[in-house]
MARLUM-875843 format. One record per residue: residue number from 1; chain; y negated, z, x negated of N, C-alpha, C in turn. Coordinates in nm, 2 decimals, padded with zeros to 4 digits, m for minus. Each point is the difference from the previous one (the first is absolute). Layout:
N
<seq:NUM mol:A n_yy:Y n_zz:Z n_xx:X ca_yy:Y ca_zz:Z ca_xx:X c_yy:Y c_zz:Z c_xx:X> $
...
END
This chain:
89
<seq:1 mol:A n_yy:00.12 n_zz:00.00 n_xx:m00.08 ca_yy:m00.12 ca_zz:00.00 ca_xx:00.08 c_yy:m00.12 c_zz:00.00 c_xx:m00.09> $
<seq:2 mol:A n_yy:m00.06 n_zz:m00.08 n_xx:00.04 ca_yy:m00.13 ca_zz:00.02 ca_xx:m00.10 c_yy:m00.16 c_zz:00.08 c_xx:00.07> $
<seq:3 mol:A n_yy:m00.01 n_zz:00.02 n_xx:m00.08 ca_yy:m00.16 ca_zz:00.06 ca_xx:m00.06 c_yy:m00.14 c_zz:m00.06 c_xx:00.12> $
<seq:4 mol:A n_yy:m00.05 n_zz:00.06 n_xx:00.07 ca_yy:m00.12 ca_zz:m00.07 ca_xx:00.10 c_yy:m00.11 c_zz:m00.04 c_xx:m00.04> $
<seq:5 mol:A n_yy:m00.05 n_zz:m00.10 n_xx:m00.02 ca_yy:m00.12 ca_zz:m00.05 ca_xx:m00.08 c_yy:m00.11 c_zz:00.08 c_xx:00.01> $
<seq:6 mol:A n_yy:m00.01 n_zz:00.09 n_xx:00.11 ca_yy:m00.13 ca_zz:00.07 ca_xx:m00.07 c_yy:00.05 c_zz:00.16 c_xx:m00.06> $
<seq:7 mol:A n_yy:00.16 n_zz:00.00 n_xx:m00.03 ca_yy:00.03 ca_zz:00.13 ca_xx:m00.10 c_yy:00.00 c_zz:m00.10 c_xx:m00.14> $
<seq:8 mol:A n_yy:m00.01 n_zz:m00.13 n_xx:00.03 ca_yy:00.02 ca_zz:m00.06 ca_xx:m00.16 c_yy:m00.18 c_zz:m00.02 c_xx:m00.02> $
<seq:9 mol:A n_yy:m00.07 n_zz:m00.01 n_xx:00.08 ca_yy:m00.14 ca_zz:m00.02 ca_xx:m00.05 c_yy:m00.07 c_zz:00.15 c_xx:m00.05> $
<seq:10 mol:A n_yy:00.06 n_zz:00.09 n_xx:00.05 ca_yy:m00.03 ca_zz:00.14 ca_xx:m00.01 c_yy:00.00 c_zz:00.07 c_xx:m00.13> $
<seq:11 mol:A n_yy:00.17 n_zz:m00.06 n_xx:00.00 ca_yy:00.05 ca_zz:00.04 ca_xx:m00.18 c_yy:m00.10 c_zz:m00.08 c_xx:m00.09> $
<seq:12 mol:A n_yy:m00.01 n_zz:m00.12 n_xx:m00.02 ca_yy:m00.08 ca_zz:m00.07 ca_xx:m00.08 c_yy:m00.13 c_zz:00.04 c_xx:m00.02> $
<seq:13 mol:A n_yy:m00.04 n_zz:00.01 n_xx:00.15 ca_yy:m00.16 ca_zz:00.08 ca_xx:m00.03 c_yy:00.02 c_zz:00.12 c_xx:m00.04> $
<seq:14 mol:A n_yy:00.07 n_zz:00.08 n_xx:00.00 ca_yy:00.00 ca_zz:00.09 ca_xx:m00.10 c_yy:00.00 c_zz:m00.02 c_xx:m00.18> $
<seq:15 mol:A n_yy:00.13 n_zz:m00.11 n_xx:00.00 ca_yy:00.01 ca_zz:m00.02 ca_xx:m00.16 c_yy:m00.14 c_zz:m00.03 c_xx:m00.04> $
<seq:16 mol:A n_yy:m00.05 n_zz:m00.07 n_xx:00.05 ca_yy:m00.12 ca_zz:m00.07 ca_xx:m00.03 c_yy:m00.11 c_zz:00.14 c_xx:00.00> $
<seq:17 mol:A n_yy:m00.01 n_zz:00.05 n_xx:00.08 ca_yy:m00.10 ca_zz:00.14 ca_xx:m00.05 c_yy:00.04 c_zz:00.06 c_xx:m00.06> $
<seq:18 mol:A n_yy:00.09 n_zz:00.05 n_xx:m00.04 ca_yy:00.04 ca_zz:00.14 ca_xx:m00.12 c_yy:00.05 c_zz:m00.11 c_xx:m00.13> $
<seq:19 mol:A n_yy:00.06 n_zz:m00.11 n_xx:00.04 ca_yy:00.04 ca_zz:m00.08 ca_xx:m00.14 c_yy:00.14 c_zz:00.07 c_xx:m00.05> $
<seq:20 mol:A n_yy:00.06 n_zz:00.06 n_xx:00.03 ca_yy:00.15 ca_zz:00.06 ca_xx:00.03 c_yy:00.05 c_zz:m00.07 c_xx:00.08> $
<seq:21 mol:A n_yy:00.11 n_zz:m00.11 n_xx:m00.05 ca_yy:00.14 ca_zz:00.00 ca_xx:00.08 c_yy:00.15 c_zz:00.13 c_xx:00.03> $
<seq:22 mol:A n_yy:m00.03 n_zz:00.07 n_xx:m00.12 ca_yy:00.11 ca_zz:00.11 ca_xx:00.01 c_yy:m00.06 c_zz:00.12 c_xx:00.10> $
<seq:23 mol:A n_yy:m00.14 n_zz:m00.01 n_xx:00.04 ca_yy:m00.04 ca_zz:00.17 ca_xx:00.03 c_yy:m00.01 c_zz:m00.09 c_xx:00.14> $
<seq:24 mol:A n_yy:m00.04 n_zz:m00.08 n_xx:00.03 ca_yy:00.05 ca_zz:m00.10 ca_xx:00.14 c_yy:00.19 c_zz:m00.02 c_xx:00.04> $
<seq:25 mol:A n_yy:00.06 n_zz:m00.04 n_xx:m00.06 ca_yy:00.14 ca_zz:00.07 ca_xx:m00.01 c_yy:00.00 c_zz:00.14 c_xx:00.09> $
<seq:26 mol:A n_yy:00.01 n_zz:00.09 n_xx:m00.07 ca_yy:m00.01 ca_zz:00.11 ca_xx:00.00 c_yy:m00.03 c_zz:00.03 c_xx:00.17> $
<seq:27 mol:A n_yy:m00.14 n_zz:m00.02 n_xx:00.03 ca_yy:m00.08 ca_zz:00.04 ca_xx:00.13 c_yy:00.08 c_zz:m00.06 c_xx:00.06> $
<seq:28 mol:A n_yy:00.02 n_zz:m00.12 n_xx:00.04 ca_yy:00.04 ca_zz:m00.11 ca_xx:00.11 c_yy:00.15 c_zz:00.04 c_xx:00.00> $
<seq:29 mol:A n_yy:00.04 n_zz:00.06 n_xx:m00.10 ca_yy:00.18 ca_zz:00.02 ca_xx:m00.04 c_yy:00.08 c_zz:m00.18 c_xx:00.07> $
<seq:30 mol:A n_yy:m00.05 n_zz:m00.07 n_xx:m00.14 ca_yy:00.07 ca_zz:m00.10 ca_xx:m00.02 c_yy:00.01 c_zz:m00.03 c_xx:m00.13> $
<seq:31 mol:A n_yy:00.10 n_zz:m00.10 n_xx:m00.03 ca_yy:00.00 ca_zz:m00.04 ca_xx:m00.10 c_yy:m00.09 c_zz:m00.06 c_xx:m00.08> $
<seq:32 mol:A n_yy:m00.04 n_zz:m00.01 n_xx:m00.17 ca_yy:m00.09 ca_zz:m00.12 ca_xx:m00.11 c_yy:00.02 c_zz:m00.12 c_xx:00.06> $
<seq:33 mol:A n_yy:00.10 n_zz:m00.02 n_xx:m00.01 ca_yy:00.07 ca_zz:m00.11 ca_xx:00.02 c_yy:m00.02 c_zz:m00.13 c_xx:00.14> $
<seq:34 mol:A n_yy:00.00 n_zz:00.12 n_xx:00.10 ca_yy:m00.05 ca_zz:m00.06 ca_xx:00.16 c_yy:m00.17 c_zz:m00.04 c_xx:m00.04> $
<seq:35 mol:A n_yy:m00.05 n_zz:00.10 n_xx:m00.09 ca_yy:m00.15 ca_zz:m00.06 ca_xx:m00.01 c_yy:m00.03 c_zz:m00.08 c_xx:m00.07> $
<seq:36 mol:A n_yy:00.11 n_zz:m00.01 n_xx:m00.11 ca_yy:m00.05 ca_zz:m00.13 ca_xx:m00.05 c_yy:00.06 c_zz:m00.11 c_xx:00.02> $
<seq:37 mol:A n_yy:00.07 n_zz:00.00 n_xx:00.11 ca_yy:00.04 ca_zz:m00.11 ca_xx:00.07 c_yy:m00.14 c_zz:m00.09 c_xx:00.09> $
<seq:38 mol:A n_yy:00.00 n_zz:00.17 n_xx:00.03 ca_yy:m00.16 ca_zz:m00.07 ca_xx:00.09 c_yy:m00.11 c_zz:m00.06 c_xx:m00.03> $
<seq:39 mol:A n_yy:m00.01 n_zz:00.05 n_xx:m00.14 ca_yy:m00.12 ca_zz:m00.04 ca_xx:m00.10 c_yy:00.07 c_zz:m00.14 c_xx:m00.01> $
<seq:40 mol:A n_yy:00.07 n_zz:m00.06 n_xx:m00.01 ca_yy:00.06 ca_zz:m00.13 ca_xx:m00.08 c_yy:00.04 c_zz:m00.10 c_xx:00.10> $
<seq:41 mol:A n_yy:m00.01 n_zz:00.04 n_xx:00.17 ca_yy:m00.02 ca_zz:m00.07 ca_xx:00.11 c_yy:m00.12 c_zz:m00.02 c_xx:00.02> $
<seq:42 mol:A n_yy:m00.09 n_zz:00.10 n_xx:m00.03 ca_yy:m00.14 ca_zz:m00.04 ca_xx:00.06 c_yy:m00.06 c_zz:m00.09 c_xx:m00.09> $
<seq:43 mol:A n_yy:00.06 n_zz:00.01 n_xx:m00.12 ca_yy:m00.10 ca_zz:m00.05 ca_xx:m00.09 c_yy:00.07 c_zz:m00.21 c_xx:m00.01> $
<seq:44 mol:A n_yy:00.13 n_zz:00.02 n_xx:00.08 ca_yy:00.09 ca_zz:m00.15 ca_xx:m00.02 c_yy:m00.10 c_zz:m00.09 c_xx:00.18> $
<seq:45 mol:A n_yy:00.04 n_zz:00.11 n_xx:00.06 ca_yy:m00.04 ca_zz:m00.07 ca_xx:00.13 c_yy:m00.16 c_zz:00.06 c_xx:00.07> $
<seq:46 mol:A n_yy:m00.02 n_zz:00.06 n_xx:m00.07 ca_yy:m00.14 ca_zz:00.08 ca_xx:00.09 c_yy:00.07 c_zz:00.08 c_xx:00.11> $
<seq:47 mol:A n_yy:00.07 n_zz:00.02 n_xx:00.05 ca_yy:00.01 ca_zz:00.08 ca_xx:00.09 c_yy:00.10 c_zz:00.12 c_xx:m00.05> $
<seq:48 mol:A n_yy:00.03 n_zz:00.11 n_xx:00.12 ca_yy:00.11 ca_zz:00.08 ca_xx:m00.02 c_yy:00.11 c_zz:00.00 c_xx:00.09> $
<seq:49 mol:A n_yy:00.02 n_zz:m00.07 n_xx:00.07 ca_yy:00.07 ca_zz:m00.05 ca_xx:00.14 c_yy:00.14 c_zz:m00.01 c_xx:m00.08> $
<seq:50 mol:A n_yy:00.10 n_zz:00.10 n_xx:00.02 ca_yy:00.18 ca_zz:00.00 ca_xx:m00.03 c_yy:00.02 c_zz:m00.15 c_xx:00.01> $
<seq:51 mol:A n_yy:00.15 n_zz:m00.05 n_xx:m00.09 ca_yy:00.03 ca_zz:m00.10 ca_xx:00.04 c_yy:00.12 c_zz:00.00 c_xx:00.04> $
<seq:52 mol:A n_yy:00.00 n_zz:m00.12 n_xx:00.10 ca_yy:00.10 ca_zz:00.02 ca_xx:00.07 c_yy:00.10 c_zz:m00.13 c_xx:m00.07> $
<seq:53 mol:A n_yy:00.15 n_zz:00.07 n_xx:00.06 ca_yy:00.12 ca_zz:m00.01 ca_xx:m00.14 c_yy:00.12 c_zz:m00.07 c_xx:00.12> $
<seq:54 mol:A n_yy:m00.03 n_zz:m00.11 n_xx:00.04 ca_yy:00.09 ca_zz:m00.08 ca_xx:00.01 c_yy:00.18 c_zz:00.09 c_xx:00.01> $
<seq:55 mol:A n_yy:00.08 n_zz:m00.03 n_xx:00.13 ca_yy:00.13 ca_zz:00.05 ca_xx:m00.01 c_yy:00.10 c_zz:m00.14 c_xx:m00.09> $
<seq:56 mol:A n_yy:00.10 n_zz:00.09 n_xx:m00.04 ca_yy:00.14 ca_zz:m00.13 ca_xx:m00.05 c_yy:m00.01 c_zz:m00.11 c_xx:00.11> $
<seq:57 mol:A n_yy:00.06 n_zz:m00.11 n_xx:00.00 ca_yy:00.09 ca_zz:m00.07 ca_xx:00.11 c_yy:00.12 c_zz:00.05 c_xx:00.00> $
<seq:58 mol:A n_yy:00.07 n_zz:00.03 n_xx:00.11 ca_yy:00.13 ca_zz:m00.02 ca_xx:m00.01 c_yy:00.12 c_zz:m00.09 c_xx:m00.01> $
<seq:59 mol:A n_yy:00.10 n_zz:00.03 n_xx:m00.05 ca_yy:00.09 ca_zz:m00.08 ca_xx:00.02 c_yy:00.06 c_zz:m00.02 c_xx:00.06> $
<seq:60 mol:A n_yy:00.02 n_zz:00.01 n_xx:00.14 ca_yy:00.07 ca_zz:00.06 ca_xx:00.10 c_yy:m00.12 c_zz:m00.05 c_xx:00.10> $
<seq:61 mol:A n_yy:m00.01 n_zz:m00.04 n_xx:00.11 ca_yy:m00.03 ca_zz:m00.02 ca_xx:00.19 c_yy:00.02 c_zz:00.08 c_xx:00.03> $
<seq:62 mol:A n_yy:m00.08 n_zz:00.07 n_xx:00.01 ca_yy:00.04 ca_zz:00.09 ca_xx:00.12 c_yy:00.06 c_zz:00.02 c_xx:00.11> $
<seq:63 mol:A n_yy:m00.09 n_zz:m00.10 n_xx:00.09 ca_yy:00.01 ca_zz:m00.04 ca_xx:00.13 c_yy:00.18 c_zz:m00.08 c_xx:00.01> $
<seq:64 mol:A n_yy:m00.01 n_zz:m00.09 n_xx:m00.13 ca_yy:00.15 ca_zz:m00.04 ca_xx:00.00 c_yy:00.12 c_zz:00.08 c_xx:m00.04> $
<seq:65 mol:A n_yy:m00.05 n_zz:00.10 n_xx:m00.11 ca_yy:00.13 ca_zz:00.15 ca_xx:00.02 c_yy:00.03 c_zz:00.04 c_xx:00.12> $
<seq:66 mol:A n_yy:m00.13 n_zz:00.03 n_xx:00.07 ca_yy:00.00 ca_zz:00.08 ca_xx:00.15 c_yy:00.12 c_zz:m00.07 c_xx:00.09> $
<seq:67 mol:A n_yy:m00.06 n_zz:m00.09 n_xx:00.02 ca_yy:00.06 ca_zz:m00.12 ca_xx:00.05 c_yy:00.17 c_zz:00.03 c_xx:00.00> $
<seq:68 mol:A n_yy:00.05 n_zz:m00.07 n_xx:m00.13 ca_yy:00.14 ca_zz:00.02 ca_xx:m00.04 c_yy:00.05 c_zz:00.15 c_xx:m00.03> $
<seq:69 mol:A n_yy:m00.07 n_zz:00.09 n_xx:00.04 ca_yy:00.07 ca_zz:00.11 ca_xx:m00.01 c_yy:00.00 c_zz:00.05 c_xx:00.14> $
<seq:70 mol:A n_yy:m00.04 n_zz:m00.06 n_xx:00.11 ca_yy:00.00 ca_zz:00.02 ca_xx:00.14 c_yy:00.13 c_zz:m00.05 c_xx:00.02> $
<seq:71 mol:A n_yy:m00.01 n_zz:m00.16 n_xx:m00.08 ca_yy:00.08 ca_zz:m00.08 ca_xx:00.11 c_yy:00.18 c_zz:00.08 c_xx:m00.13> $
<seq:72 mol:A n_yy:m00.06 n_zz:00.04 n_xx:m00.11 ca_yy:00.15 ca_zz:00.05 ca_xx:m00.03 c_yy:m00.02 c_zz:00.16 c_xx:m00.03> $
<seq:73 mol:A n_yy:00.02 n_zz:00.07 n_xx:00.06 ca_yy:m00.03 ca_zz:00.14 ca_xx:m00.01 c_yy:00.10 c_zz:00.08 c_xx:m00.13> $
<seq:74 mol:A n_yy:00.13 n_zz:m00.04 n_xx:00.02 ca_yy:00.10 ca_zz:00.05 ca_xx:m00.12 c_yy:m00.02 c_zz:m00.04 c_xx:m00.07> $
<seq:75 mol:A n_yy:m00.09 n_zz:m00.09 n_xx:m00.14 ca_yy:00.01 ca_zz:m00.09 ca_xx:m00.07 c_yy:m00.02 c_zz:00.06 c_xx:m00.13> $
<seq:76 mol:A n_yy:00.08 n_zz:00.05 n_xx:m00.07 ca_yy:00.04 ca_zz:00.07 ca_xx:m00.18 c_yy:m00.18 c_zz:m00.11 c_xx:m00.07> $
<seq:77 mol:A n_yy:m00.02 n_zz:00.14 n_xx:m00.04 ca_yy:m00.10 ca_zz:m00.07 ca_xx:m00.12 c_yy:00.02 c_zz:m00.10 c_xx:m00.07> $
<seq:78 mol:A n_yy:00.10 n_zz:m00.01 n_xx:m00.06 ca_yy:00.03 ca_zz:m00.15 ca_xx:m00.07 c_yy:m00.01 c_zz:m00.11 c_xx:00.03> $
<seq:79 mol:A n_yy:00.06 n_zz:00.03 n_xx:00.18 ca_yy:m00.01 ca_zz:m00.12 ca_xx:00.06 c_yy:m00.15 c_zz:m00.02 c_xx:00.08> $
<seq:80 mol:A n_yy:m00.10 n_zz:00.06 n_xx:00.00 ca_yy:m00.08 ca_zz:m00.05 ca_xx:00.05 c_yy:m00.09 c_zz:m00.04 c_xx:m00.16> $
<seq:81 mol:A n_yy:00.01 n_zz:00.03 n_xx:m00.11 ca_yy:m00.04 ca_zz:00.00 ca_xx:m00.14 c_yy:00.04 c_zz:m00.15 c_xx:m00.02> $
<seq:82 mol:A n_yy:00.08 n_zz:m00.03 n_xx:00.03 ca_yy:00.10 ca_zz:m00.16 ca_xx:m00.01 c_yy:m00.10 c_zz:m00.10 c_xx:00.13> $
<seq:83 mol:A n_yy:m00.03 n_zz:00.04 n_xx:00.08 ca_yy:m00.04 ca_zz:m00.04 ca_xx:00.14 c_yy:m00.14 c_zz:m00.08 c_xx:m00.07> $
<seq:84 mol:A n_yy:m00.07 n_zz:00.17 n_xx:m00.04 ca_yy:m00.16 ca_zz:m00.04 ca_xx:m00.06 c_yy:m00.03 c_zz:m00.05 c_xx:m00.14> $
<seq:85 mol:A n_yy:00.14 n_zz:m00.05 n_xx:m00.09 ca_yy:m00.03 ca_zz:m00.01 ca_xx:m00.15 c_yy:m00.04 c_zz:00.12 c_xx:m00.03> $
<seq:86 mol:A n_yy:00.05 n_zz:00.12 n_xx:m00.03 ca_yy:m00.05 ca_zz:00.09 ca_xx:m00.10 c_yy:00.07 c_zz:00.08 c_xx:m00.02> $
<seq:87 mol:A n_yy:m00.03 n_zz:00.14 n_xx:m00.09 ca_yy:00.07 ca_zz:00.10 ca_xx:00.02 c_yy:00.03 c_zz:00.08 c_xx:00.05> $
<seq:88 mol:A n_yy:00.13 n_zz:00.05 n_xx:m00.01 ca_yy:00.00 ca_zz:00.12 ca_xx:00.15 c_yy:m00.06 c_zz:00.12 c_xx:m00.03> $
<seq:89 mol:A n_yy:m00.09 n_zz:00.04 n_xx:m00.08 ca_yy:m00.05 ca_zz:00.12 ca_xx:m00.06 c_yy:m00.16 c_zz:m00.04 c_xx:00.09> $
END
């Protein structure tokens, strides 16, 4: 879950007045690290807006597992693994 842009504008305007990243740490009880993430977003894109992170594709249909596991309800992992090209794991 990420961070709300005006708790990330907050933290910054802090670093930026005291000139401490660690004593900002500290207060806000977050990580160096999350802030200098932030520093190195704002400074790539201007903004501070999270980004958002794309899911896998699957390998697997869903809709079409669903499907063939209706129409075969007993069906051993392997064999529906054989069904979809993949593994049974």
């Amino acid at each position: 879950m990420a961070y709300s842009l005006d708790f990330r504008k907050k933290v910054l305007a802090y670093c930026e007045k005291t000139g401490s990243i660690t004593e900002a740490s500290v207060i806000f009880d977050i990580s160096r690290n999350t802030i200098y993430q932030w520093l190195n977003l704002k400074e790539k894109t201007g903004e501070l807006h999270h980004q958002v992170k794309g899911t896998k594709p699957r390998k697997v249909d869903r809709d079409k597992l669903k499907n063939y596991l209706e129409t075969h309800p007993d069906a051993y992992l392997t064999e529906i693994a054989s069904e979809f090209d993949c593994h049974p794991t």
